[in-house]
N, C-alpha and C positions, 0 to 999 in steps of 0.2 A: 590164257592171254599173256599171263608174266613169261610163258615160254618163247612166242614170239618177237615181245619186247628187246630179249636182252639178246637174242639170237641176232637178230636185225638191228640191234646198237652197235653189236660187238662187229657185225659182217661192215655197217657203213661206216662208222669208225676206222675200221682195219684198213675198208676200199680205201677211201679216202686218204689217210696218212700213207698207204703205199702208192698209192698213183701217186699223190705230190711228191713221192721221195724217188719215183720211176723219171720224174721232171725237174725236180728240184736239187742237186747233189750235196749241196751244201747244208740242207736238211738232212736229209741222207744220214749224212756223213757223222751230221749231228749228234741225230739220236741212235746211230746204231750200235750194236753190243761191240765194246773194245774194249780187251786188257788192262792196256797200260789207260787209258781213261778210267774205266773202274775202277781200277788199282791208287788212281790219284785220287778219288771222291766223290766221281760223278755216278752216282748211285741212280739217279734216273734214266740212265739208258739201258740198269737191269727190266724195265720195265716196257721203256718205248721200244725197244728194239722190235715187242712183239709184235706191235702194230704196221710193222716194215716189213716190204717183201723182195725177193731180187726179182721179180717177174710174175708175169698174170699166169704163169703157169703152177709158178709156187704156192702163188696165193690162190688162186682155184682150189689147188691139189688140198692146202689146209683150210678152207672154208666149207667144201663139202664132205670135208672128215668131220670137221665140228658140227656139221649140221646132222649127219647121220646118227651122233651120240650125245648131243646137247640135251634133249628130250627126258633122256631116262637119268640125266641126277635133276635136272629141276623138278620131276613127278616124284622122282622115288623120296628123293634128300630134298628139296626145296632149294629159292633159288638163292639163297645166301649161303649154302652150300657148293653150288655149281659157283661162283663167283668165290669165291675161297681157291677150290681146286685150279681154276682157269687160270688167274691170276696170279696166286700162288706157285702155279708149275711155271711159269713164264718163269718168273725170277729164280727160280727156284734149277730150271732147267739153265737158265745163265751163268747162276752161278757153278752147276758143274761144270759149265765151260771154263769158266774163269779157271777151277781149282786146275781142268785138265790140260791148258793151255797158260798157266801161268808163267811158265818159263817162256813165253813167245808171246810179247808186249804189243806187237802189232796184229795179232789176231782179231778177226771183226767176223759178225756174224748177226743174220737178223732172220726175221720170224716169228710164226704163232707155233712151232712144232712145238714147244714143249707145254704150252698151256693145251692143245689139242690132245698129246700124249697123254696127259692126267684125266681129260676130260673121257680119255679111249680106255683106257688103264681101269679108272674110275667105275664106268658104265659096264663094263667086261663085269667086275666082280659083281655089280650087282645081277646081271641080267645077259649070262654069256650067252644064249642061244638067242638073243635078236638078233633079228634078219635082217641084212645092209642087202637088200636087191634081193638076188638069192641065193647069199652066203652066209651062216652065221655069222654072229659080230666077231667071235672068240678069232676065224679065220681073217676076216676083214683085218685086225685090228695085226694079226701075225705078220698079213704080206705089206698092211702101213709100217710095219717096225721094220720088214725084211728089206723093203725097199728103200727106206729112211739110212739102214746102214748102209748097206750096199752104195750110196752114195758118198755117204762119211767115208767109207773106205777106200772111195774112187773119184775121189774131187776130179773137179773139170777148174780148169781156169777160169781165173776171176769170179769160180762159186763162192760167197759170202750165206751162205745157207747154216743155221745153225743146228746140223744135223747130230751133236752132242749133246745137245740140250733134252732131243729125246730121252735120253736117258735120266738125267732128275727131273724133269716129268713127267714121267711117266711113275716114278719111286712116289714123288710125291701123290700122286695118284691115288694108288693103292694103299697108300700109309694113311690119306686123311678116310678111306670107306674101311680100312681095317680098324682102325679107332672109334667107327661112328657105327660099322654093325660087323663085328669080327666074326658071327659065325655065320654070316653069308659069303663071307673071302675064304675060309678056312673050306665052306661048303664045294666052291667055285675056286678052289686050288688046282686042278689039273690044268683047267682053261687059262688061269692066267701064267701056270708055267710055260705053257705052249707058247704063250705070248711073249713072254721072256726071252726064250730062245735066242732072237737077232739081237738084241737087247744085251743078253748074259756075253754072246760071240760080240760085240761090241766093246761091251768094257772090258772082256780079254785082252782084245788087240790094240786097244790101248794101254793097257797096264803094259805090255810089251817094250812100248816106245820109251 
């Protein structure tokens, strides 16, 4: 029942704040992740940004990725574990925006990718062979990472999509299930290197720039 609850908190919460912000710009605009905003003080839009979507496409795409791996840390870890990770990756995933984008004040970027990331990252170590359809998760979770960069590397205009955030999200992810049962990540080290892959090609091609 608690798996439900917070599933369906987090999904009408998330609707909700991106449709008013698909309508509203000046919400928007508000709460979404900005540099030179964070950089001044305003610490709460590490947090709301996640709630924000650029589109019902976005936000589709990351609410039935959290729904395919929500399950297995509120069963496995419980669910003030799963709300640690989710949460956590958000800001956590902003703040590597922040660090990657600091020198460029007007960067803006909003989303659940990176509390999704943890939540993906998270569920891999413990349990790589669940089935998303009829694909293991360990794959699922590769072509979510593969396709997540492939856009970071290929913006489209006017995309505000925080698709570097994956990346400490997905870190933090794996760091709070390595801490909490290290030799089930140690066990499940190949699958979540696989996973790494777009991820590791990621933060290359940034360190580049």
């Amino acid at each position: 029942m608690i798996t439900d609850i917070l599933f369906y908190s987090i999904l009408i919460v998330t609707i909700g704040m991106s449709y008013y912000g698909f309508t509203h710009e000046a919400f928007f605009r508000r709460y979404m992740f900005n540099v030179k905003a964070v950089q001044g003080g305003d610490y709460l839009r590490l947090i709301s940004s996640g709630f924000l979507h650029a589109g019902w496409e976005h936000l589709i795409f990351n609410m039935i990725s959290l729904f395919f791996f929500h399950k297995i840390i509120i069963e496995e870890m419980g669910a003030g574990v799963f709300m640690l990770i989710y949460l956590g990756a958000i800001v956590l995933g902003n703040l590597s925006c922040l660090y990657i984008y600091r020198h460029q004040p007007y960067y803006s970027a909003i989303g659940a990718s990176g509390g999704v990331s943890g939540i993906i990252f998270a569920a891999i170590a413990l349990v790589p062979q669940l089935r998303v359809n009829f694909i293991p998760g360990w794959l699922f979770g590769t072509i979510y990472f593969g396709y997540s960069v492939y856009q970071m590397l290929n913006p489209r205009e006017g995309d505000n999509v925080g698709h570097a955030a994956h990346l400490g999200g997905a870190i933090f992810g794996i760091v709070v299930i390595a801490l909490l049962q290290p030799l089930l990540v140690a066990e499940n080290a190949l699958y979540l290197g696989i996973m790494a892959l777009p991820l590791g090609y990621m933060g290359y091609r940034l360190l580049q720039k």
